[in-house]
C-alpha positions as CSV (number, residue, x, y, z in Angstrom):
1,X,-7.2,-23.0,11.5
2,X,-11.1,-22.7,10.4
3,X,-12.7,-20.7,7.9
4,X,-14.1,-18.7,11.1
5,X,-11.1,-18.4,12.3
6,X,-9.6,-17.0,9.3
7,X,-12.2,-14.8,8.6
8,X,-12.1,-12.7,12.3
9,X,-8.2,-12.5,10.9
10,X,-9.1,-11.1,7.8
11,X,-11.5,-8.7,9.4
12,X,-9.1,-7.9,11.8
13,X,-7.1,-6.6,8.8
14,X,-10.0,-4.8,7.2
15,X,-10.8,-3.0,10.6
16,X,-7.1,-2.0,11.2
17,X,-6.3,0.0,7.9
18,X,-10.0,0.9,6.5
19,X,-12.7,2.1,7.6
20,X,-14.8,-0.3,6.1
21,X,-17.3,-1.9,8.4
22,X,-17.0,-5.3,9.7
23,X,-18.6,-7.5,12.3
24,X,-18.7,-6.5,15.7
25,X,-18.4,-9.7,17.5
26,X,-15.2,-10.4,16.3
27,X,-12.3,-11.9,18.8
28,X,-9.6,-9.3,19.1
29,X,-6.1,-9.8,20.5
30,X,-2.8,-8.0,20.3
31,X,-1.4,-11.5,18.6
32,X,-4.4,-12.1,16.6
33,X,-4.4,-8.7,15.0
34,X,-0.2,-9.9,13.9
35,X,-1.5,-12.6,12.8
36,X,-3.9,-11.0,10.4
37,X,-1.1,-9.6,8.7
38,X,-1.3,-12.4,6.0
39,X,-4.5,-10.8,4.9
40,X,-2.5,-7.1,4.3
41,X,-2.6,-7.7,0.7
42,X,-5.6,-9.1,0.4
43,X,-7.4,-5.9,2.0
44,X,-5.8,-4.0,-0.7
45,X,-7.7,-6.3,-3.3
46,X,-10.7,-5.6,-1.6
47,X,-9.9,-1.9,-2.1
48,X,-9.6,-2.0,-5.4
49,X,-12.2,-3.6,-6.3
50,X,-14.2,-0.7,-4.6
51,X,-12.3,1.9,-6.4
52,X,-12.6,0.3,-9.4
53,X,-16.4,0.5,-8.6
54,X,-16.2,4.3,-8.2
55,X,-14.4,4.9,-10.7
56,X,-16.5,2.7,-13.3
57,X,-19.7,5.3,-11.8
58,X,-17.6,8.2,-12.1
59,X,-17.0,7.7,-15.9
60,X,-20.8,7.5,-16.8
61,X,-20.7,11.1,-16.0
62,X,-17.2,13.2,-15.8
63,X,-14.2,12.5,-17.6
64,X,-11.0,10.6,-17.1
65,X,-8.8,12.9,-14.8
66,X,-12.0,14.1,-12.7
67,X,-12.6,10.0,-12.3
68,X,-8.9,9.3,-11.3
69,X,-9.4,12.4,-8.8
70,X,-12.6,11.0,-7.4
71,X,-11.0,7.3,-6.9
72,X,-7.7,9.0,-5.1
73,X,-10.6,10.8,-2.6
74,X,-12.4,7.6,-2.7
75,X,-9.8,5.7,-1.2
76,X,-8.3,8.3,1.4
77,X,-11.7,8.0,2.7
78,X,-11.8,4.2,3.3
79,X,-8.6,4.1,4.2
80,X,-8.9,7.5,6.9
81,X,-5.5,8.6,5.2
82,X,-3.7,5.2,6.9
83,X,-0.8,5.1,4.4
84,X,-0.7,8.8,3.4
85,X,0.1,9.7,7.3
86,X,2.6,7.6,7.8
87,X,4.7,8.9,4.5
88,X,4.1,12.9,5.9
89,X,5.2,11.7,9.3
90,X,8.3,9.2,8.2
91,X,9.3,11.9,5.4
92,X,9.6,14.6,8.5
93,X,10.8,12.0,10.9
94,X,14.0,11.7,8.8
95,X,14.1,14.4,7.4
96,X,14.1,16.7,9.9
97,X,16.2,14.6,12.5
98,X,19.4,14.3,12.7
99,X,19.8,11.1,15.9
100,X,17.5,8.6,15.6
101,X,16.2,9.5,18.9
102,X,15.0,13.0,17.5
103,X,13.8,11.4,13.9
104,X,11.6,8.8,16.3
105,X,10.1,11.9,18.7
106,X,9.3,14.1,15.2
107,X,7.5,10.8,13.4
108,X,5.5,11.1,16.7
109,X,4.0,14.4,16.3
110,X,0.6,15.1,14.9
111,X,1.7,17.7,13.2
112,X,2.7,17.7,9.3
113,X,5.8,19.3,8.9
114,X,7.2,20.7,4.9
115,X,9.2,17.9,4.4
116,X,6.0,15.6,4.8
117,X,3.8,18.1,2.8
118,X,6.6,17.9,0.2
119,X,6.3,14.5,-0.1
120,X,2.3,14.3,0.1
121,X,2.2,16.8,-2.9
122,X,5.1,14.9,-4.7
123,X,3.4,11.4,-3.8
124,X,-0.3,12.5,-5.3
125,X,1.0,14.3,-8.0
126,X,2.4,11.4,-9.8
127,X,0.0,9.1,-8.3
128,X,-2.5,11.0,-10.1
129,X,-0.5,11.3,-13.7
130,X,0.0,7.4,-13.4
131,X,-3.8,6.8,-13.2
132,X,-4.8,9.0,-15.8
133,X,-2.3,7.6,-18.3
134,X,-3.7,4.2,-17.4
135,X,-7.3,5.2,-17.7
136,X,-6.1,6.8,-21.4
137,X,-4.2,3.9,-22.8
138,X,-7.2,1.8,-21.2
139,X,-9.5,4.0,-23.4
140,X,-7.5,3.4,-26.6
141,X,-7.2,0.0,-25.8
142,X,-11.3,-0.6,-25.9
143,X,-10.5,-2.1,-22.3
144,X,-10.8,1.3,-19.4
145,X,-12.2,-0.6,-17.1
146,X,-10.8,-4.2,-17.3
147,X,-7.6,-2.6,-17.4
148,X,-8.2,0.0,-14.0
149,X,-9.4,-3.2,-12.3
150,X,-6.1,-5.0,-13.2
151,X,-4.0,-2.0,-12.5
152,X,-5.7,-1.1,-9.1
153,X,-5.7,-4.8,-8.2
154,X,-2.3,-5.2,-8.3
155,X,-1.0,-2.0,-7.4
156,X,-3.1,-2.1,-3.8
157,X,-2.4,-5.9,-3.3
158,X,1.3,-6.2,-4.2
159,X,2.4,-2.8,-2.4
160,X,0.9,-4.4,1.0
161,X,2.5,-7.1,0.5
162,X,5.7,-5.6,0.1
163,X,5.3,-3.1,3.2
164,X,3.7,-5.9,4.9
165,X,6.6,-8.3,4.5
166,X,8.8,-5.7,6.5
167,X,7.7,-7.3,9.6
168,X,9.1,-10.5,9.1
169,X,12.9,-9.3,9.4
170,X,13.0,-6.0,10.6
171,X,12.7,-4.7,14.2
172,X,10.4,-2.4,15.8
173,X,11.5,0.7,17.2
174,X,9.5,3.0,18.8
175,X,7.5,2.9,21.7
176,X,5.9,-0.1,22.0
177,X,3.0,0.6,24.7
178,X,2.3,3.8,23.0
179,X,2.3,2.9,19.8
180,X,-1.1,2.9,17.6
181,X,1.2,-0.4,15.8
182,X,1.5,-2.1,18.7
183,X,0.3,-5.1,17.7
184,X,2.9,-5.4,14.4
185,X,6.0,-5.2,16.7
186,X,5.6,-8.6,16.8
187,X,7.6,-11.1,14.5
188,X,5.8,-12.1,11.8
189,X,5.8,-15.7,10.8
190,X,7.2,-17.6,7.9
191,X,3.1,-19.2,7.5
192,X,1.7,-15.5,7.5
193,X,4.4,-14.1,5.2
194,X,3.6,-17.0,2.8
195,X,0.0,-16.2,2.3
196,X,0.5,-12.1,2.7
197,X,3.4,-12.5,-0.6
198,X,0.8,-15.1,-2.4
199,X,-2.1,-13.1,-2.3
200,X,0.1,-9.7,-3.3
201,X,1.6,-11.5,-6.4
202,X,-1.5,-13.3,-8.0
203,X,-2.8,-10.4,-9.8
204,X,0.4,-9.9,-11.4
205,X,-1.0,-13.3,-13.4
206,X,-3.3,-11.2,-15.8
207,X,0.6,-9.5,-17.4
208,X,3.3,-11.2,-19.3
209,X,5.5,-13.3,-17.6
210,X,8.1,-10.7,-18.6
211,X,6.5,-7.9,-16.6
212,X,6.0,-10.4,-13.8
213,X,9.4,-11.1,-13.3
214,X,10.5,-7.4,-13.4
215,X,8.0,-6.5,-11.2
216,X,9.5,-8.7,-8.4
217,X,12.8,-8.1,-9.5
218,X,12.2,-4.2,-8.8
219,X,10.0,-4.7,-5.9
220,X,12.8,-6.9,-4.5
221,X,15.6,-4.5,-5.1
222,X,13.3,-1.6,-3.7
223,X,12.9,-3.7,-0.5
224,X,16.1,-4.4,0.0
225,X,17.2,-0.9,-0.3
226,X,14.2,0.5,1.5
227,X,15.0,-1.8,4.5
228,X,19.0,-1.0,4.9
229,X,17.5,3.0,4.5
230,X,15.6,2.6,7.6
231,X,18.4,0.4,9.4
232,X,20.5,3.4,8.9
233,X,18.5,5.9,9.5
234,X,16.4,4.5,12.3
235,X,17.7,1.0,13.0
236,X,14.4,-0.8,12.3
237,X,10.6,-0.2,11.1
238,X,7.5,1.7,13.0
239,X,3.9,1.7,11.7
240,X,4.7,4.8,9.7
241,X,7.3,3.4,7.8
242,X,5.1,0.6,7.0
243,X,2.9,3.5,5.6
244,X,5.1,4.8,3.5
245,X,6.5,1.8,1.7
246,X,3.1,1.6,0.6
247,X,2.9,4.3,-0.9
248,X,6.2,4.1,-2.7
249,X,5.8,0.5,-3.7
250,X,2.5,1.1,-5.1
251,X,3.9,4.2,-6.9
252,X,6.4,1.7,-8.1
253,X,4.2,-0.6,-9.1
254,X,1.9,1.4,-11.2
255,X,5.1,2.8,-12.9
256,X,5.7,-0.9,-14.2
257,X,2.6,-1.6,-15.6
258,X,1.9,1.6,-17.4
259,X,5.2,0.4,-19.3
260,X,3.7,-3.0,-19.5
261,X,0.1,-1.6,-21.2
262,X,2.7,0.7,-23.5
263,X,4.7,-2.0,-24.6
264,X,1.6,-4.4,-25.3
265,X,-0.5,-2.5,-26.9
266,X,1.6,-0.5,-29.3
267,X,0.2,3.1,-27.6
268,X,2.4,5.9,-27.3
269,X,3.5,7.6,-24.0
C-alpha cells in the first residue's frame, strides 16, 4: 500500500473519533474506514501530544489540578465525548437490562441513564486524581512535562490499542445498518492488528522493562476478562463497548505508571 494510501487511512481514523480537521478529498469507504483501524492507537498519540500541549500552556498560568482539569475538557472537546458516551451508554446498557435484547435497545438510547452517570462521575474522578498525582511526582521529579507527555502518550495510544484489538475476535452485535459503528463490524485483519498493537506498545519504551511487561501482562488479563464480560452479557462487542474499554484501559494504564514514577523515583504516594 502507498504512503497516500496510508495516510487517507490514518485520516480516516482521525476523522472517525476526533474532531480534528483533516483533508476533505479523502476516499471514504465502509472497508476502508475498517481498515484504518491500525491507526486507532496512533490517533491517541496524536491526542496526547495535543493535550500535552495544553497542558504545558495551562501551567504558565494556573496550577497543577486546574491544568489536569483543562486537559480532561481539552480532550472531551476533540474527541466530541467519543469514548465517554459509549462507557454512559454500555454502563446503562448492562446495567439496566436484564436479556441481551433489552441491554442492546437501552445502549441505543440517547438518553444517559444513573448507572451511566455513575460511572461518568466514578470514571473522571479518578481519571482526574491519576493526572494530578502524575503532574506532582513530575514536579518533584524536575521532569512535569517530559513525564505528562510520556504518561499521556502511552495512556491514549496503548488504551486504543487494547479497545481496538476487540475487533479482531469478537462479534458485532447490534444493528448493523443503523449503527453509527458500522463500518467496525467488520473482521479486522491479522496486518491491521499488527500495526494497531505496535503503535500502542512503543511508548511503553521510555519505562523499565519491568513496568513494560506488567503493563501487558494486566492489559492482557483485562482483555481477556473484559471480552468473556461482554460475551456474557451481550454475546459480542458494539461501538459503545469499544468506548468503554477505553476508558477503562486507559484508567488502567495510568494506574501502572503512576506506580512506575513512584517506584523510580523514590517519591511517596
Amino acid at each position: 500500500m502507498s504512503l497516500k494510501q496510508e495516510l487517507n487511512l490514518f485520516y480516516l481514523a482521525l476523522s472517525f473519533f476526533t474532531r480534528i480537521p483533516v483533508p476533505k478529498t479523502l476516499d471514504y469507504s465502509d472497508e476502508l474506514l475498517n481498515r484504518a483501524s491500525r491507526y486507532f492507537s496512533l490517533v491517541g498519540a496524536v491526542l496526547a501530544v495535543l493535550l500535552t500541549l495544553v497542558y504545558l500552556v495551562a501551567t504558565q498560568f494556573f496550577s497543577p489540578a486546574v491544568a489536569v482539569l483543562l486537559v480532561m475538557l481539552a480532550s472531551l472537546l476533540l474527541t466530541g465525548a467519543f469514548h465517554e458516551d459509549g462507557l454512559a451508554d454500555m454502563a446503562d446498557g448492562i446495567g439496566g437490562g436484564y436479556t441481551i435484547e433489552k441491554r442492546l435497545e437501552i445502549m441505543k438510547d440517547s438518553r444517559v441513564g444513573t448507572y451511566g452517570v455513575v460511572t461518568l462521575v466514578a470514571v473522571f474522578a479518578l481519571k482526574f486524581t491519576l493526572l494530578l498525582e502524575i503532574a506532582e511526582a513530575g514536579i518533584q521529579a524536575g521532569q512535569e512535562i517530559g513525564t505528562m507527555f510520556m504518561v499521556l502518550v502511552t495512556g491514549n495510544a496503548l488504551s486504543r490499542a487494547v479497545a481496538g484489538s476487540l475487533i479482531y475476535d469478537m462479534p458485532y452485535v447490534t444493528d448493523i445498518d443503523a449503527s453509527k459503528s458500522k463500518p467496525l463490524a467488520e473482521q479486522q485483519s491479522s496486518q491491521d492488528l499488527s500495526l494497531l498493537l505496535l503503535i500502542g506498545l512503543l511508548p511503553l519504551m521510555w519505562f523499565s522493562v519491568e513496568t513494560l511487561i506488567i503493563c501487558c501482562l494486566v492489559l492482557v488479563l483485562f482483555r481477556w476478562g473484559f471480552k468473556a464480560w461482554l460475551m456474557a452479557r451481550l454475546g459480542g462487542f458494539t461501538g459503545d463497548c469499544l468506548g468503554a474499554g477505553q476508558q477503562i484501559a486507559e484508567l488502567l494504564i495510568y494506574l501502572l505508571l503512576l506506580a512506575n514514577i513512584f517506584s523510580s523515583s523514590g517519591v511517596s504516594p
